[in-house]
N, C-alpha and C positions, 0 to 999 in steps of 0.2 A: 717884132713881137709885142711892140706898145700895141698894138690894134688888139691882138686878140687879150690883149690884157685889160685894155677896158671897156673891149666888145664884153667880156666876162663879166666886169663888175657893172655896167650896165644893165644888163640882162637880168642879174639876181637883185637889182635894185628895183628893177622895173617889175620883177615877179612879186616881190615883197610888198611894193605902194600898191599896187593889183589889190593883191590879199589883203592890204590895210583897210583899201578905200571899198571894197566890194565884201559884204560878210558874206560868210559859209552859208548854203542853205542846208537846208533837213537832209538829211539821208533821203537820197531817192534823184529825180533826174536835177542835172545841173542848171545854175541861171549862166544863159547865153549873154553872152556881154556884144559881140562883136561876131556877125553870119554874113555870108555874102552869098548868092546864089544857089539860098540853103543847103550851103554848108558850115556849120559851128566854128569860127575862124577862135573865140578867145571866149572860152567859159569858167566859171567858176564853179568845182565840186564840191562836195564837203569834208575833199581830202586832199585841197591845195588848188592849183590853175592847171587847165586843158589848154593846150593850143591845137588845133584840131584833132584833138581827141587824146594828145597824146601829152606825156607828163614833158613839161617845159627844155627837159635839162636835153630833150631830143633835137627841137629847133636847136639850142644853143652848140651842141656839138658839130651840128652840120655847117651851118653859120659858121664855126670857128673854122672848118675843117675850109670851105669855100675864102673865108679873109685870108687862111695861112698861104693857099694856093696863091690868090691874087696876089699877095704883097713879097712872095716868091718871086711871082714872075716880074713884077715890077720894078724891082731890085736888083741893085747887080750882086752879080756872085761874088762871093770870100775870096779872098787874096789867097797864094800857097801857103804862107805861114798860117793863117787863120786854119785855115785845113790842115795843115801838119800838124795845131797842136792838137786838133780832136782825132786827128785820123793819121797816127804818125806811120812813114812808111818802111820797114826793115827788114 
């Protein structure tokens, strides 16, 4: 669970330096920071950061939800007592 713990604190670190180093523009269309093959990959609104189009914390749950998978399957599984004590059987 360290990955997605500091996949997390990463992530809101890196949205925050974004916002620090990139100011807000006016109301109205956003500044693109980062397009590939015209599509808008990382822009800046004037109501936080887009990552294609979408409010950050979107990548970030997906991202977490793909690390939890991987480092599931990478891992070995809990011993019976570790399971007995979340999931006792009677």
């Amino acid at each position: 669970m360290r990955s997605l713990a500091l996949w997390a604190i990463a992530a809101v670190l890196a949205a925050a330096v974004f916002q620090w180093l990139v100011p807000a523009p006016a109301p109205g269309p956003p500044t693109v920071v980062w397009a590939a093959g015209g599509v808008d990959i990382l822009s800046r609104t004037a109501g936080g950061t887009a990552i294609f189009g979408l409010m950050p914390v979107v990548p970030m749950a997906l991202i977490s939800t793909l690390l939890m998978t991987v480092v599931s399957l990478l891992t070995a599984k809990p011993g019976e007592a570790a399971l007995g004590r979340y999931f006792p059987r009677g």
